[in-house]
C-alpha beads as a LAMMPS data file, in Angstrom:
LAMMPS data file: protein, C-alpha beads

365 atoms
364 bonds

1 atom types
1 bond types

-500.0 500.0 xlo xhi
-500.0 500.0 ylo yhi
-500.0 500.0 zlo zhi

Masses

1 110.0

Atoms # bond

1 1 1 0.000 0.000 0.000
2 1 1 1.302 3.344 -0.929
3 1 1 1.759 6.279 1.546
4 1 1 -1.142 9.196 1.073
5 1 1 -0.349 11.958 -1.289
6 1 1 1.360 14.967 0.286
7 1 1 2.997 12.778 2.549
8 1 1 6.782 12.898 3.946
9 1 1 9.153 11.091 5.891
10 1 1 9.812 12.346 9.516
11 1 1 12.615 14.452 9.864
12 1 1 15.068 15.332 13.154
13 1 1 16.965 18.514 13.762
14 1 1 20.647 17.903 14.234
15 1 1 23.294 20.939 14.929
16 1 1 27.021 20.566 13.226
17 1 1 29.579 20.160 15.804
18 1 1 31.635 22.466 14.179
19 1 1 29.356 25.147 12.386
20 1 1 26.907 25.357 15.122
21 1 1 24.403 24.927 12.019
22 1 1 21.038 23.139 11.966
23 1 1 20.854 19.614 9.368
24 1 1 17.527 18.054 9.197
25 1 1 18.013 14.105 8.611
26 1 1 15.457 11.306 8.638
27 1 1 15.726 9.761 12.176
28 1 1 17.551 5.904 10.351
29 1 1 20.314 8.527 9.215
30 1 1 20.695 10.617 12.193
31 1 1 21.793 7.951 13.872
32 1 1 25.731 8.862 14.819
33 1 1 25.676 11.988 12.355
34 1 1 27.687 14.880 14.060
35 1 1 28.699 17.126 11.044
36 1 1 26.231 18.511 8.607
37 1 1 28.896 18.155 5.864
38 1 1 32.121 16.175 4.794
39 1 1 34.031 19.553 4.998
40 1 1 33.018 20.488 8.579
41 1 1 34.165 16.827 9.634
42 1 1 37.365 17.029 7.572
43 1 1 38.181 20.332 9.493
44 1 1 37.175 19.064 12.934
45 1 1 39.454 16.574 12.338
46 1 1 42.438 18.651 11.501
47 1 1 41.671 20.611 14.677
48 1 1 41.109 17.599 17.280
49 1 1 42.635 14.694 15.811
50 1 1 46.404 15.640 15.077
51 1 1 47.705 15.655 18.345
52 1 1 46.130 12.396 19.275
53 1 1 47.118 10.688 15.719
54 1 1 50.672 11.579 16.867
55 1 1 50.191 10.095 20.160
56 1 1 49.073 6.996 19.024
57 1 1 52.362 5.392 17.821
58 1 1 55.104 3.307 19.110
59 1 1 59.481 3.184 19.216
60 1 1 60.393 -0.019 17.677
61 1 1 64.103 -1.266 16.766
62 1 1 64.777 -2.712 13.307
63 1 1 65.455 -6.248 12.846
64 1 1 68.607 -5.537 10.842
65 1 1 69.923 -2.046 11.775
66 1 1 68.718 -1.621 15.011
67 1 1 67.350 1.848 14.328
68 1 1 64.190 3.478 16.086
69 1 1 61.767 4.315 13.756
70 1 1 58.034 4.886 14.873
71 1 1 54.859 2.718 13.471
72 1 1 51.301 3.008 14.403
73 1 1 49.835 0.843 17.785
74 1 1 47.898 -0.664 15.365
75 1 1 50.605 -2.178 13.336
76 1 1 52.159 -4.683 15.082
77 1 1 53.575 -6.585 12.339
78 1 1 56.297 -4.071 11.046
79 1 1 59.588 -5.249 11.867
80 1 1 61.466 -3.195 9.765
81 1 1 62.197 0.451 9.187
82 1 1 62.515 0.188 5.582
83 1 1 62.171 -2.236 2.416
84 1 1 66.205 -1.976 2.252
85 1 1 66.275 -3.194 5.611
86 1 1 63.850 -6.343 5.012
87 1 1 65.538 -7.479 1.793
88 1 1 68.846 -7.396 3.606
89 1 1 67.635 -9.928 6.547
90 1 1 65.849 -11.949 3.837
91 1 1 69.309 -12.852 1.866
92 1 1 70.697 -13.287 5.589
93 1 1 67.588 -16.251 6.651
94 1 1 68.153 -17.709 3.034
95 1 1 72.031 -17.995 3.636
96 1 1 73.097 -15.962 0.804
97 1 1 76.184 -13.563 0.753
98 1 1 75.263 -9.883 1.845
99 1 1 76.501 -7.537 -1.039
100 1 1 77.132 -4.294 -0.232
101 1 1 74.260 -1.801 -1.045
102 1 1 75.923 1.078 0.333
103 1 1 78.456 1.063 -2.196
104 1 1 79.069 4.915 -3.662
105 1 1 79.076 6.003 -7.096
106 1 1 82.752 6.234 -8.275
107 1 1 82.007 9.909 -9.644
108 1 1 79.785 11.386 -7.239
109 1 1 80.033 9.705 -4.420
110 1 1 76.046 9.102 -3.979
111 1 1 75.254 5.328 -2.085
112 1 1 74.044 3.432 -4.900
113 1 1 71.129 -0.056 -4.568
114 1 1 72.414 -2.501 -5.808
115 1 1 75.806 -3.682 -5.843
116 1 1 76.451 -4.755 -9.612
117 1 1 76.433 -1.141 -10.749
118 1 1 79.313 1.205 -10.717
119 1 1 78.035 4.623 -11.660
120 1 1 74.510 5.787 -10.461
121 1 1 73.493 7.187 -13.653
122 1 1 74.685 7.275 -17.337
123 1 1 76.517 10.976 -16.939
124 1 1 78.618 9.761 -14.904
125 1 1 79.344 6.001 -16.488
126 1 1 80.400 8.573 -19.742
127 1 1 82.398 10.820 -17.093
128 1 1 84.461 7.662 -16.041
129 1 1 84.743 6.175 -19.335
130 1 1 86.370 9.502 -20.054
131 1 1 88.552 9.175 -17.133
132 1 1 89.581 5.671 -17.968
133 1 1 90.262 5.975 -21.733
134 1 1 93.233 8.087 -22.335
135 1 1 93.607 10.974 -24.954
136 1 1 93.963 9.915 -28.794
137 1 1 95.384 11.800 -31.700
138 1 1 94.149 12.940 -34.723
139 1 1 95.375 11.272 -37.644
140 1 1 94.695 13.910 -39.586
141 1 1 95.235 17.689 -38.180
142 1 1 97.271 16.022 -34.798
143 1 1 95.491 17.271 -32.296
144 1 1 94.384 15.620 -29.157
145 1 1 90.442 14.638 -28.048
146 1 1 88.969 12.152 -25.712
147 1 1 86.680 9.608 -26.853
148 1 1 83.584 7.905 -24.612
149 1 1 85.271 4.650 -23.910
150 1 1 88.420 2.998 -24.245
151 1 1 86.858 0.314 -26.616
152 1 1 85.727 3.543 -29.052
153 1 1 87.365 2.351 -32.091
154 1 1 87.482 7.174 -33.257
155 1 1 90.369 7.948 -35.195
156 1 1 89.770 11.119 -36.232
157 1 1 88.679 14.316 -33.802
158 1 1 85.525 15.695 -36.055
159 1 1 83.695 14.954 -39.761
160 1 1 85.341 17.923 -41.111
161 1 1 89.150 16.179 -40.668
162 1 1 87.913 12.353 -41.399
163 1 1 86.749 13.868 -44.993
164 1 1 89.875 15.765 -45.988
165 1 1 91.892 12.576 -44.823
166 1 1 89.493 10.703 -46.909
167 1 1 89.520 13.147 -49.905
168 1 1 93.237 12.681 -49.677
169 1 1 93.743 8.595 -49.814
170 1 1 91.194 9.654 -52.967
171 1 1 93.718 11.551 -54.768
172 1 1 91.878 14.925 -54.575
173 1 1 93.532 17.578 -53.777
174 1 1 91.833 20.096 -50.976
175 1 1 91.325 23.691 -51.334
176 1 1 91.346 26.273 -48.698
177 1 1 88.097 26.698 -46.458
178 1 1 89.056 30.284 -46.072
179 1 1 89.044 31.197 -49.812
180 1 1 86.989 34.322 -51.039
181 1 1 83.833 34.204 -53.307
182 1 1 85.226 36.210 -56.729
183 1 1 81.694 38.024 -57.022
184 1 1 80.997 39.296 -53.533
185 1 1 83.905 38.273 -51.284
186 1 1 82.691 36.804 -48.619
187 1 1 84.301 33.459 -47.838
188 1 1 83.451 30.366 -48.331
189 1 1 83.423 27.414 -46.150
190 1 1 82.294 24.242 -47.875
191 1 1 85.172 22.283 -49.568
192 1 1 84.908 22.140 -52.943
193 1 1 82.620 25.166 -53.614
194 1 1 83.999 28.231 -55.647
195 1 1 80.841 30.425 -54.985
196 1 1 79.114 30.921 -51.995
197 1 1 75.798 31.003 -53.159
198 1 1 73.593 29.739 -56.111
199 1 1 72.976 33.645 -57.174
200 1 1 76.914 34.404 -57.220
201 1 1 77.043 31.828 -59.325
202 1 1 74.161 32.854 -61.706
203 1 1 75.854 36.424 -61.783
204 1 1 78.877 34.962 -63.423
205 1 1 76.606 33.357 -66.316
206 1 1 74.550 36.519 -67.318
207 1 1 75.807 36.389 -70.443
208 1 1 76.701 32.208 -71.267
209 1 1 74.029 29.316 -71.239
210 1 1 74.914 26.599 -68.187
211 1 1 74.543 23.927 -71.345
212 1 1 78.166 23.590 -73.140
213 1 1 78.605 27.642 -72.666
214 1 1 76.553 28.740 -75.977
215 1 1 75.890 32.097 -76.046
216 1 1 72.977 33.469 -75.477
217 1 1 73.153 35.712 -78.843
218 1 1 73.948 32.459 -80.265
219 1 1 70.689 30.864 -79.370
220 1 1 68.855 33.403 -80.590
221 1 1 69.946 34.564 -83.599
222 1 1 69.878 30.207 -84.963
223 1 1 65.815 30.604 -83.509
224 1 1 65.419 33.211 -85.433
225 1 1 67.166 31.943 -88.532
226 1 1 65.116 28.989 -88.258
227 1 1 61.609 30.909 -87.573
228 1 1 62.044 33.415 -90.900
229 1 1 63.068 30.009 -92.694
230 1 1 59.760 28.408 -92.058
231 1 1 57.978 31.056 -92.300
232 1 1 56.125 30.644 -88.773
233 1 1 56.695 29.141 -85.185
234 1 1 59.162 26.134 -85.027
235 1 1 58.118 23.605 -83.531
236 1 1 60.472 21.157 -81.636
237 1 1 60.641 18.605 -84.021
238 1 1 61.358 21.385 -86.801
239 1 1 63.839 23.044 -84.900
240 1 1 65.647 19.716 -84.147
241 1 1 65.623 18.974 -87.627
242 1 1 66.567 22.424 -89.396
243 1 1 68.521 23.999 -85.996
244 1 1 71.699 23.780 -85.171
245 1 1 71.618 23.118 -81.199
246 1 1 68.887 20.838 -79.849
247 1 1 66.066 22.341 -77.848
248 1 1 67.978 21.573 -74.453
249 1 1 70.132 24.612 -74.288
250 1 1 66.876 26.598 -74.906
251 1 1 64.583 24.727 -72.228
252 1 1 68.071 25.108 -69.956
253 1 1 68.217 28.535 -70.123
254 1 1 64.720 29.552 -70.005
255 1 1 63.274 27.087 -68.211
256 1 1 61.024 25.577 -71.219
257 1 1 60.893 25.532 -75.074
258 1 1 57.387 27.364 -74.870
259 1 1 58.863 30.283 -72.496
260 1 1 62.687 30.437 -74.771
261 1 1 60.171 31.204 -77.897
262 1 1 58.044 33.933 -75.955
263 1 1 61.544 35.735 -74.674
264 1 1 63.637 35.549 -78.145
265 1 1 59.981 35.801 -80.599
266 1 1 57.861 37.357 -78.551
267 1 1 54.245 36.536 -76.921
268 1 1 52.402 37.476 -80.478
269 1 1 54.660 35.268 -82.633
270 1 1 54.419 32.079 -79.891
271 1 1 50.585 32.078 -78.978
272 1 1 48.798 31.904 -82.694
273 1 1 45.580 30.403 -81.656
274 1 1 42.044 30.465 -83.878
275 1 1 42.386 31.775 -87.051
276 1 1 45.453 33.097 -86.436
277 1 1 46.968 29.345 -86.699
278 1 1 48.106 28.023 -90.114
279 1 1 46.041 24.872 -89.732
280 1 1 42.829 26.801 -89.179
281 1 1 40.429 25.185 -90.994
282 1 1 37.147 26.817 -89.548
283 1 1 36.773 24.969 -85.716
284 1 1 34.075 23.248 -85.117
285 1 1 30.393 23.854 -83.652
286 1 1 28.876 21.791 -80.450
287 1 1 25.678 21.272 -81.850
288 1 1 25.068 19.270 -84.913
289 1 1 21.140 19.464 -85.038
290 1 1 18.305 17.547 -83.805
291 1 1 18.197 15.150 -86.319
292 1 1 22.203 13.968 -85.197
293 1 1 21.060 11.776 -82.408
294 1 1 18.819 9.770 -84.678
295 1 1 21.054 9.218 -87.630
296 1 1 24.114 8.374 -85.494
297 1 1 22.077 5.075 -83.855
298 1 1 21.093 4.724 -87.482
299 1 1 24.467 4.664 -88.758
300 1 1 26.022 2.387 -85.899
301 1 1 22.978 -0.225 -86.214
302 1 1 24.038 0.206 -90.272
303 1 1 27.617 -0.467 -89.993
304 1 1 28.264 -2.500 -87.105
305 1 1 31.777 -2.290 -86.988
306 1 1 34.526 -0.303 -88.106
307 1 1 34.540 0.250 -91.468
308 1 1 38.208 0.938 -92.116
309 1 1 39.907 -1.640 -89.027
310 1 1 36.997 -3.823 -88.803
311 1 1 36.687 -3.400 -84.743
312 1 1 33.685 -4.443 -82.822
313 1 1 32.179 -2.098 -79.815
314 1 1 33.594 -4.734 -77.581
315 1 1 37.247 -4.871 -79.263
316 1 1 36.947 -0.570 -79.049
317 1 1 35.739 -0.909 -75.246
318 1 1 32.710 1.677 -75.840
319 1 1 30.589 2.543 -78.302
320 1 1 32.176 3.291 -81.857
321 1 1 32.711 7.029 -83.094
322 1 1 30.135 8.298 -86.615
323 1 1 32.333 10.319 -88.571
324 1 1 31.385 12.950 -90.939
325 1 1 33.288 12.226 -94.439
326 1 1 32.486 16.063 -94.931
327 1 1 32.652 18.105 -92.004
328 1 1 29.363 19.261 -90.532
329 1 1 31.240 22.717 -90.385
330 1 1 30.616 23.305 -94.076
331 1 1 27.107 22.811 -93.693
332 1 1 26.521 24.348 -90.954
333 1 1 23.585 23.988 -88.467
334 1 1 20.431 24.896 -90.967
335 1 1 21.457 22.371 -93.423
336 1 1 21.950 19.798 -90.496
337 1 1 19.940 17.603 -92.410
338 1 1 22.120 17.188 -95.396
339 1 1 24.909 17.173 -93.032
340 1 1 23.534 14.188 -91.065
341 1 1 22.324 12.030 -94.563
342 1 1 23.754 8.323 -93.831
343 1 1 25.267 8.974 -96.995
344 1 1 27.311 11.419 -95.637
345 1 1 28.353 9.144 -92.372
346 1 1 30.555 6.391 -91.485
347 1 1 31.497 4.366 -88.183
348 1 1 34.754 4.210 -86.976
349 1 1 36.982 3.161 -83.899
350 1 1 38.495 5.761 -81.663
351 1 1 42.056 4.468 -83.280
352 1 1 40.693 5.350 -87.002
353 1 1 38.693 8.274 -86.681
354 1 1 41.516 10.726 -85.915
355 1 1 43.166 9.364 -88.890
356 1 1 40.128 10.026 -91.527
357 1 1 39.881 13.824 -89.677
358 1 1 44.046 14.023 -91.254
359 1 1 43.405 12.274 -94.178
360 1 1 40.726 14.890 -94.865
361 1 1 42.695 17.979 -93.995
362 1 1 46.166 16.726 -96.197
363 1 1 43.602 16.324 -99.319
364 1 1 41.865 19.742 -98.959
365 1 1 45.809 21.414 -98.922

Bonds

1 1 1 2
2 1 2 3
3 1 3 4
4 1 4 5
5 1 5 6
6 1 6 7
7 1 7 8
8 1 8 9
9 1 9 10
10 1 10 11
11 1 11 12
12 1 12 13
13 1 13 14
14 1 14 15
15 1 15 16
16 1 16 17
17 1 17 18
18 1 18 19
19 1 19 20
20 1 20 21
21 1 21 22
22 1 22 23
23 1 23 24
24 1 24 25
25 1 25 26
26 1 26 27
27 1 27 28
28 1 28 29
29 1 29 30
30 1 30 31
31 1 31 32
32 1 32 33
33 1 33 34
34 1 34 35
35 1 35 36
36 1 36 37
37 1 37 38
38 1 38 39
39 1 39 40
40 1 40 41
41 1 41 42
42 1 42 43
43 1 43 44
44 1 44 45
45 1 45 46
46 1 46 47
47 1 47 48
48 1 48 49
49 1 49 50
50 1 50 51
51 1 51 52
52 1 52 53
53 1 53 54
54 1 54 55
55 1 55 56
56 1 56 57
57 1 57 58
58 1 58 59
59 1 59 60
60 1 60 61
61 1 61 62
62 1 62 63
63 1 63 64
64 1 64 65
65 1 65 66
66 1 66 67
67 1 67 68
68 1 68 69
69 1 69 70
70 1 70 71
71 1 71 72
72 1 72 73
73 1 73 74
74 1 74 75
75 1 75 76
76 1 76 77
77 1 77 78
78 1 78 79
79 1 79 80
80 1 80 81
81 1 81 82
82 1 82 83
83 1 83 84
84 1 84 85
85 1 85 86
86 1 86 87
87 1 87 88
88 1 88 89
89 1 89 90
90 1 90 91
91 1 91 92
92 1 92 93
93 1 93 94
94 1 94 95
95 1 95 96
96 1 96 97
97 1 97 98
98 1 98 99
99 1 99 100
100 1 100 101
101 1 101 102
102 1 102 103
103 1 103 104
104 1 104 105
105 1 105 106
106 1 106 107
107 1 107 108
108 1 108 109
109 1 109 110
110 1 110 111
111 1 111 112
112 1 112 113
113 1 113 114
114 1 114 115
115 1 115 116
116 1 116 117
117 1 117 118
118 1 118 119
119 1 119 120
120 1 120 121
121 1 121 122
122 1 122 123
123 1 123 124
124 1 124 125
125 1 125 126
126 1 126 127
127 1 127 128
128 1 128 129
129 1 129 130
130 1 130 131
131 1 131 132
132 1 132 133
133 1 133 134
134 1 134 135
135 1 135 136
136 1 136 137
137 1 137 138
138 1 138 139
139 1 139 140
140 1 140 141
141 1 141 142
142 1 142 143
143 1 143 144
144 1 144 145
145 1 145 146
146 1 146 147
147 1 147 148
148 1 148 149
149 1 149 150
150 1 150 151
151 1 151 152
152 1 152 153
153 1 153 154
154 1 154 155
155 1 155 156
156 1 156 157
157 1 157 158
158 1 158 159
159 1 159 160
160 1 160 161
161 1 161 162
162 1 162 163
163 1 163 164
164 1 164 165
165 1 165 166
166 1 166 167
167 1 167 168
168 1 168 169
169 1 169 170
170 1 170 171
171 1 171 172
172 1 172 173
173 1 173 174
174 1 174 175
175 1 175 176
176 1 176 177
177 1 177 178
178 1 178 179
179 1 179 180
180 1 180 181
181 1 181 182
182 1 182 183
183 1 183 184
184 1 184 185
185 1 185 186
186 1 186 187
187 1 187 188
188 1 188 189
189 1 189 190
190 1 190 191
191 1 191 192
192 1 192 193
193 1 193 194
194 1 194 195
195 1 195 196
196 1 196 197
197 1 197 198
198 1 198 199
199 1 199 200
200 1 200 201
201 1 201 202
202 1 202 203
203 1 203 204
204 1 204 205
205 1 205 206
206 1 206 207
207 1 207 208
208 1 208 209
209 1 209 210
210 1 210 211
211 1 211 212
212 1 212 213
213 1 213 214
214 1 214 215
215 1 215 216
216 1 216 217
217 1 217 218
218 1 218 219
219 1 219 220
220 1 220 221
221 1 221 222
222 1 222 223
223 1 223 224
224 1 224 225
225 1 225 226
226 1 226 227
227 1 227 228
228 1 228 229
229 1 229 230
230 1 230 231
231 1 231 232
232 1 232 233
233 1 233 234
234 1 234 235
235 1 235 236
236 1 236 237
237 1 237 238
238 1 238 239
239 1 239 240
240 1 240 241
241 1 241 242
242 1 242 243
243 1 243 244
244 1 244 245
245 1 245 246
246 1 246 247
247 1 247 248
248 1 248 249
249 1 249 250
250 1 250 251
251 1 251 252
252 1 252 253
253 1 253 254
254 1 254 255
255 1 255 256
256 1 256 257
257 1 257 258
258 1 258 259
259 1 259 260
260 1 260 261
261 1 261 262
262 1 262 263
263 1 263 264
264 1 264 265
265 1 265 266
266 1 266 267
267 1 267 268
268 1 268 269
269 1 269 270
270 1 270 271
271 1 271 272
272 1 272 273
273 1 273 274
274 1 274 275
275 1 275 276
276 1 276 277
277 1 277 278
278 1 278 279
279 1 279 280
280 1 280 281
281 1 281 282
282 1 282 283
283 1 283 284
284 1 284 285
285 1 285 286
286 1 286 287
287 1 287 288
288 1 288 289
289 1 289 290
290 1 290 291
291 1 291 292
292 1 292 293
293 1 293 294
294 1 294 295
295 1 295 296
296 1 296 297
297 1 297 298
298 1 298 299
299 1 299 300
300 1 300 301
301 1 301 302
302 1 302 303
303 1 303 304
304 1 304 305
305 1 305 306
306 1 306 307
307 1 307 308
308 1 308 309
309 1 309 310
310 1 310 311
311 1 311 312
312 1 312 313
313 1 313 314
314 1 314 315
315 1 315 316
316 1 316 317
317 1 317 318
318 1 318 319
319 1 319 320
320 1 320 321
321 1 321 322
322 1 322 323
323 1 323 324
324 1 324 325
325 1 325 326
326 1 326 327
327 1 327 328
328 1 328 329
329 1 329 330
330 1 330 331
331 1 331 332
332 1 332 333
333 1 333 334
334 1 334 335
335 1 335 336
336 1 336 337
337 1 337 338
338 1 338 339
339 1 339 340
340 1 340 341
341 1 341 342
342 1 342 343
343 1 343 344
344 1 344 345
345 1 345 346
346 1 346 347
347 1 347 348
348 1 348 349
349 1 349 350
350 1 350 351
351 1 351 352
352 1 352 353
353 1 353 354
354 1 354 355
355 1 355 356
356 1 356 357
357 1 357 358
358 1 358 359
359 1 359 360
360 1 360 361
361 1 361 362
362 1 362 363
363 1 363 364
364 1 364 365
């Protein structure tokens, strides 16, 4: 049966032992409650408690060392002041030898646990390598260093000294590492470097090509011998063939053949685009009509296959191209029915058709 609506537990009025502030509880958890809150008990404690936690241990002697040390009354198994302590009388009641774990570093002196060691710490195992292994010469520039340990197998005091000594059992001879740069003066440090930089360097070929030294004149006075021979923009292939350097001094020097032909030509002679171009033959137009769509299915259920190669859709991987033996672009798009006649079209692979488009073009020349 459930309690009446409106209805609450009984509640009891407690006061905090230390805040002298009223807590109402239910009377099962009022029971033994002195402290409204965990922080009021936490600082009663702290008042009340510390003089009596410090009364309530005991003055024992360690099993081993015989030391006071203090332990709680309600601890009466410790017999030990420490875990150093218990280990030692463990080895003793087993019968093994007692190493010494008071042992001191042999660099700083500090007590070290346990005995196998001989440094405390890595810094000072390299600090008494160094100690131990005596100074070597260099083989090279005779100087003394030290090296980490005596088994070091170093012969040489840097990289700098190991790489002359081996440019020398090379046969090279070294140059000075406090030679001057001859374009701005400062010096240079790396070994077999006349410049000190890649721009000192470029300075000094302002007026030569980094490919076999060919002037620059040279290269283009032969472009433009070559361009007024043909009558237009050479192409690579036509340069190679009527030139007399190859196109790699250009690309070297300019960066590519495109940009070597805008600098010497100019941008108007390079970029001939449209009907500018000497192969202009009119472009071509997007749309070829409404009646295209329905002729080309027409012509591809006609032919079948290729009707220069003899290739299948399958064998061409997609559907096969309908060429236009005449262009549509001479027809244009109001006669697109003339232009689209099945008479006038013809299925071929994507390997043939560019070749009928050439064929076309060589026999209109």
């Amino acid at each position: 049966m459930s309690p009446p609506k409106g209805w609450k537990k009984p509640r009891v009025t407690l006061i905090c032992e230390y805040c002298n502030g009223h807590f109402e509880l239910t009377p099962a958890k009022a029971k033994g409650r002195r402290f409204c809150s965990l922080k009021c008990s936490t600082e009663w404690n702290k008042k009340h408690l510390t003089g009596v936690r410090l009364k309530l241990r005991a003055l024992r002697d360690c099993g081993f060392c015989h030391k006071e040390f203090e332990v709680p009354l309600n601890n009466p198994i410790q017999r030990f002041c420490s875990y150093s302590c218990f280990f030692k009388n463990w080895h003793l009641e087993q019968g093994h030898q007692l190493r010494n774990y008071d042992r001191p570093c042999a660099i700083c002196q500090k007590p070290m646990s346990p005995n196998n060691k001989k440094y405390c710490s890595k810094e000072c195992m390299a600090k008494g390598y160094r100690k131990s292994a005596p100074p070597r010469q260099c083989e090279f520039c005779k100087e003394e260093f030290n090296v980490d340990r005596p088994s070091s197998k170093q012969r040489f005091c840097n990289h700098t000294c190991f790489a002359k000594w081996n440019a020398l059992q090379q046969g090279q001879t070294l140059r000075s590492h406090t030679r001057k740069c001859p374009v701005c003066g400062e010096i240079v440090r790396a070994q077999n470097k006349q410049f000190c930089s890649s721009k000192c360097y470029g300075k000094t070929l302002q007026d030569q090509t980094p490919y076999n030294r060919i002037l620059l004149s040279d290269l283009t006075n032969e472009l433009q011998r070559v361009t007024s021979l043909l009558g237009h923009n050479p192409s690579r292939g036509e340069f190679e063939e009527l030139g007399k350097f190859s196109v790699v001094p250009y690309t070297n020097s300019y960066g590519t053949w495109v940009k070597a032909k805008e600098a010497i030509l100019g941008i108007g002679a390079i970029r001939l685009a449209g009907e500018d171009h000497p192969n202009w033959r009119g472009g071509w137009l997007p749309y070829y009509g409404p009646s295209w769509h329905p002729q080309k299915r027409k012509a591809r259920k006609r032919d079948k296959v290729c009707q220069r190669c003899g290739k299948t859709p399958d064998e061409n991987e997609q559907a096969l191209d309908v060429h236009h033996k005449i262009p549509f672009i001479e027809f244009g798009v109001k006669r697109h029915k003339e232009a689209n006649a099945l008479t006038n079209l013809i299925s071929l692979c994507l390997e043939c058709h560019p070749k009928a488009e050439k064929e076309y073009r060589q026999n209109c020349k």
